[in-house]
N, C-alpha and C positions, 0 to 999 in steps of 0.2 A: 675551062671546062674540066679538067685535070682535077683541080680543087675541090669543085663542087662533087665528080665522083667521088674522089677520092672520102671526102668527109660523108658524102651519104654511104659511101662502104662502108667507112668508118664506125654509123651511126647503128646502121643495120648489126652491123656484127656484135655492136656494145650490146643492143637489144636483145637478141640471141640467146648472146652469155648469160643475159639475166633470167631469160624466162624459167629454165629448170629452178633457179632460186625463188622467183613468184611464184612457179606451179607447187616446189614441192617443199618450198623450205619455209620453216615453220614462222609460224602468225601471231604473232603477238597480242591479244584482247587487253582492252582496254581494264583494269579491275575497278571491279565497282567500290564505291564509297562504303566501309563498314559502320553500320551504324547502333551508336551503344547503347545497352539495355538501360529505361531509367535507372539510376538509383534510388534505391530505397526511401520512403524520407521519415525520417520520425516525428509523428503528430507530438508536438508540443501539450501540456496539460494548459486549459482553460483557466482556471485559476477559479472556475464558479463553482459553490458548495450547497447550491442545494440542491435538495431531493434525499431520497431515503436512501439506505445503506443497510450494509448487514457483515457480520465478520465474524473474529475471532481474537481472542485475546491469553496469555502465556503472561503469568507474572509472582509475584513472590511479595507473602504477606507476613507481617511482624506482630504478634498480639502482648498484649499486656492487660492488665489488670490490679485492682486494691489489693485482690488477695494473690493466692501463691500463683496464681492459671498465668504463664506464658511461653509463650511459642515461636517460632516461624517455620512455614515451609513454601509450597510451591502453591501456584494457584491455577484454573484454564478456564476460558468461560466462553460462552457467545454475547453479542450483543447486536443490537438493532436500533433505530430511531431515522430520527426528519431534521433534517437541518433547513432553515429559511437564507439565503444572502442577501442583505439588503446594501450592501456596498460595502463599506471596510467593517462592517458591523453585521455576523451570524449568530442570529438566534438558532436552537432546536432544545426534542425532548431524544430523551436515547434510555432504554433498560436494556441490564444487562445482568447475566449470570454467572457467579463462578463457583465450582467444586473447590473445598479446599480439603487438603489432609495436611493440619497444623498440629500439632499435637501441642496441646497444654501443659502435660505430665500428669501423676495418676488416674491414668486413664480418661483423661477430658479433652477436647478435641473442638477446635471449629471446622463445622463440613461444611457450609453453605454460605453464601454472600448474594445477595437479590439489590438490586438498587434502579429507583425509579427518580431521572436526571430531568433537572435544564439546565443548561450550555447556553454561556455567552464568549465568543471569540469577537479576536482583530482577523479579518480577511486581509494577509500579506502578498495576496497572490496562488501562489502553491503551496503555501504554509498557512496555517490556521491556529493561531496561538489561542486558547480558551479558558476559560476559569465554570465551575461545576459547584451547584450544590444537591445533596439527594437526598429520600428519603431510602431508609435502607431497612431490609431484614436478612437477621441472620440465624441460622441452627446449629445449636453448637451439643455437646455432651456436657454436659457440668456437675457432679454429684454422683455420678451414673445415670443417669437421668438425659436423654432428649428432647431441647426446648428450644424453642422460635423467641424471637422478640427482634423490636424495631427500636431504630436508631436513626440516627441522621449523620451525612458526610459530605464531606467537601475538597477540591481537589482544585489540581492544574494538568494542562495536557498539551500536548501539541501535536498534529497532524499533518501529512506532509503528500501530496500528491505526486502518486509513481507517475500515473497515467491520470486519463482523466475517468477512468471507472474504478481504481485501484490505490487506496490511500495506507498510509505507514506511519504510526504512530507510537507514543507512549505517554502514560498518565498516572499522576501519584493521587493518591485521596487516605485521608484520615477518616477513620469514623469512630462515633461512640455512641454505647446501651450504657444506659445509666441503669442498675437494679436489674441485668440483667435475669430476664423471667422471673423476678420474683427470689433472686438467690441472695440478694443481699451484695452481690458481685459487679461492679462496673468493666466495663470492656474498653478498652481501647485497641483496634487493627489499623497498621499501616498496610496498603498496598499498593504496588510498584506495578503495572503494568503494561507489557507491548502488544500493541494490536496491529491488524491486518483489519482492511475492512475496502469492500467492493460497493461504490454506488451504482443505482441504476434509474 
């Protein structure tokens, strides 16, 4: 009988000791699970190119000529068109315009570059390799004199999908006026240009 007081005194008094630590000593909570914000994710470009488009274009033109007229300067233009994708093979039409201040030398000058395209590309994906040919006009100074005339051009380009609404490219084209307006002058321009261009 000894024993068994003894251990329930025991027991009692262990319990005791402890209460003021369950009543007043501090609780431990459980922490919750943190849970992490998705990440970002970057939409991949589609690789599909059609639908219409419109942009802008920064480039630099080389001219020449039979007689003394030749130049280069800077060139900026807009442009716009429709591309069709029928699988590795994109047709469209595309015009576009550029300001130029090339200077010829005395005092002759090409301002204008106008060109009405079809485009035929390889659909690589996000890359759009293409070949162009156009009709073109252009107004230039010649004689002192300001005159129009048409020609025809043709080029290479490639296009590159940032996004899928947002493409980055560049394009070279040749063009020639034969008898430019009537001068007795033929024209040859190289142009060299980068474009930016937003589908939608």
């Amino acid at each position: 009988m000894n024993r068994i007081t003894s251990f329930a005194a025991a027991s009692v008094a262990g319990v005791m000791a402890a209460l003021p630590a369950l009543a007043g000593g501090p609780v431990v909570a459980a922490e919750e699970p943190l849970i992490a914000a998705p990440a970002p994710v970057a939409v991949a470009p589609n690789g599909e190119w059609t639908g219409f488009y419109a942009g802008g274009q920064l480039g630099f033109g080389d001219v020449g000529s039979t007689g003394a007229q030749s130049g280069n300067g800077m060139t900026a233009g807009l442009l716009g068109g429709y591309r069709m994708d029928f699988g590795q093979f994109v047709a469209g039409a595309e015009a576009n315009y550029d300001w130029a201040n090339i200077d010829l030398g005395a005092g002759e000058s090409l301002d204008h570059i106008a060109r009405l395209k079809l485009i035929g590309g390889y659909d690589m994906g996000n890359t759009l390799l293409y070949g162009t040919v156009a009709a073109v006009r252009a107004d230039a100074t010649l004689g002192g004199v300001s005159s129009s005339d048409n020609g025809w051009g043709a080029g290479i380009g490639v296009d590159y999908a940032l996004t899928n609404s947002m493409t980055l490219g560049a394009e070279v084209m040749e063009h020639r006026f034969d008898n430019f307006s009537g001068t007795g002058t033929d024209l040859d321009a190289t142009t060299l240009n980068a474009r930016l261009g937003f589908r939608f």
